[in-house]
C-alpha positions in Angstrom: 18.6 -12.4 -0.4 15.1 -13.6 0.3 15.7 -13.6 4.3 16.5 -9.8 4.0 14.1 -9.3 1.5 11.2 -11.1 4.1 12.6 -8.9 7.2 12.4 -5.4 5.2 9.2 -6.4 5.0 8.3 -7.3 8.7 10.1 -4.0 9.3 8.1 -2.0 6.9 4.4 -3.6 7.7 5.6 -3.2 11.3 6.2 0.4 10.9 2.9 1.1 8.8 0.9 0.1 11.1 2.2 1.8 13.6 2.5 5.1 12.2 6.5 4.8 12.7 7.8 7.5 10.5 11.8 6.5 11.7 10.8 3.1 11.1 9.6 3.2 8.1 12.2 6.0 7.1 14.8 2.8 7.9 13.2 0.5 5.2 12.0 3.0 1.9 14.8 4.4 0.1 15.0 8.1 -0.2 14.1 7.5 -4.3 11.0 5.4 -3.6 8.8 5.4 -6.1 5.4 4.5 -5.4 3.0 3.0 -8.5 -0.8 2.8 -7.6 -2.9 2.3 -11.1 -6.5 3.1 -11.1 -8.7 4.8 -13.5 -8.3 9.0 -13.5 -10.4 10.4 -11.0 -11.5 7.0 -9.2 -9.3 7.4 -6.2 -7.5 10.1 -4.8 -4.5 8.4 -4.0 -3.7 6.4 -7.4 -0.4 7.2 -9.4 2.7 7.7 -9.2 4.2 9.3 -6.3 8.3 10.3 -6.1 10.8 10.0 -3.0 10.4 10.2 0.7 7.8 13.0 1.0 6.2 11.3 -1.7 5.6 8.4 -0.4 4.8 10.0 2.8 2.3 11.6 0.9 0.5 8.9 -0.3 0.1 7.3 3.2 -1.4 10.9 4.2 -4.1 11.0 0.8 -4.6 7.2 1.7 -5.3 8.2 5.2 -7.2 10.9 4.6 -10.0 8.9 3.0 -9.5 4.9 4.7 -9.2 3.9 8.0 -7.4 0.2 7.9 -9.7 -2.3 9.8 -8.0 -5.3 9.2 -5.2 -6.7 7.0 -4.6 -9.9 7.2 -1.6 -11.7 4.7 -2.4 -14.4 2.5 0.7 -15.3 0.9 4.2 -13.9 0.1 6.2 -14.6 -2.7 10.2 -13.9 -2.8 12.4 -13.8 -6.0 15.9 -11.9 -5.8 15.3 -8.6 -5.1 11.5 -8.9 -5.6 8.8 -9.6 -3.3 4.7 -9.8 -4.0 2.6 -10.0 -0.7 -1.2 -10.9 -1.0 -3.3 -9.1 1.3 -7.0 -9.6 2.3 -8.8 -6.7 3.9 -11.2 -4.5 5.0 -11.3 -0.6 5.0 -13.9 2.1 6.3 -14.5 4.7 4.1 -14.0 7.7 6.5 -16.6 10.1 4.7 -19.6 7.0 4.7 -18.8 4.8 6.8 -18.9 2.6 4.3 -17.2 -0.8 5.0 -15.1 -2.3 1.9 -13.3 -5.8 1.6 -10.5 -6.7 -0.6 -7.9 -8.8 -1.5 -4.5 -6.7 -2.4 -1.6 -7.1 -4.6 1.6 -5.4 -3.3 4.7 -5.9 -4.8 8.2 -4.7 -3.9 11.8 -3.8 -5.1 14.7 -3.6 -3.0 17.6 -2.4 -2.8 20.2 -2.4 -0.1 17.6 -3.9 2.2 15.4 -0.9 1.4 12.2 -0.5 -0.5 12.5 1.2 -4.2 9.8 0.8 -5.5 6.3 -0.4 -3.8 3.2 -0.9 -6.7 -0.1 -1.6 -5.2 -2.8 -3.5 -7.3 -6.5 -3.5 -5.8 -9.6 -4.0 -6.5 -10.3 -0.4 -7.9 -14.1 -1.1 -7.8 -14.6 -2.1 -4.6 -13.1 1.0 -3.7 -14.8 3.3 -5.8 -17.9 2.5 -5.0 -17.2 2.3 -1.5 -16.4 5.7 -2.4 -19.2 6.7 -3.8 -18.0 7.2 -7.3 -18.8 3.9 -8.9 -22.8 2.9 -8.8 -23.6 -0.2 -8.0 -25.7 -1.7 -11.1 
């Protein structure tokens, strides 16, 4: 399972970044749900977003407020139906300018070589104050 597990992936990176709405419709299940925690009101695309156009939705808010400058893989780790990337990095913050670096947690569920469930775990205050809603102390 963890070869088709590893090449959903490549498919669905592949198709993210470039903007491949068929492509990515051919790796995220119809019933994806999407998990992004974050305290209420620190980012606009946290929670919990339902099926296709929900997920489609999330890019979009994502979108709406990032531009991805580089992402660059750490490490990926495979078990069953399961699969955690680590990713390293860096955002502009479309309304500032602002320039934010990370490392992210993404972790995946399949099922029938497509994506179920996709829960992203970030550094929420990098991103809020790169935001502007977090202060720097």
């Amino acid at each position: 399972m963890s070869d088709a597990v590893r090449e959903t992936l490549d498919r669905y990176y592949a198709a993210l970044k470039a903007g491949d709405r068929a492509g990515l419709r051919g790796v995220v299940a119809d019933d994806i749900e999407v998990h992004y925690p974050a305290p209420e009101g620190l980012l606009p695309w946290a929670g919990d977003w339902h099926g296709f156009d929900g997920f489609e939705a999330f890019l979009e808010t994502l979108g709406d407020h990032l531009v991805i400058d580089r992402v660059e893989p750490i490490s990926v780790h495979v078990t069953g139906n399961t699969a955690i990337t680590v990713l390293r990095g860096e955002w502009t913050v479309k309304a500032s300018a602002r320039k934010v670096r990370t490392e992210t947690v993404n972790m995946f569920t399949m099922r029938d070589e497509k994506i179920i469930r996709y829960q992203v775990f970030s550094d929420t205050a990098a991103l809020g104050l790169g935001l502007g809603r977090l202060a720097a102390a």
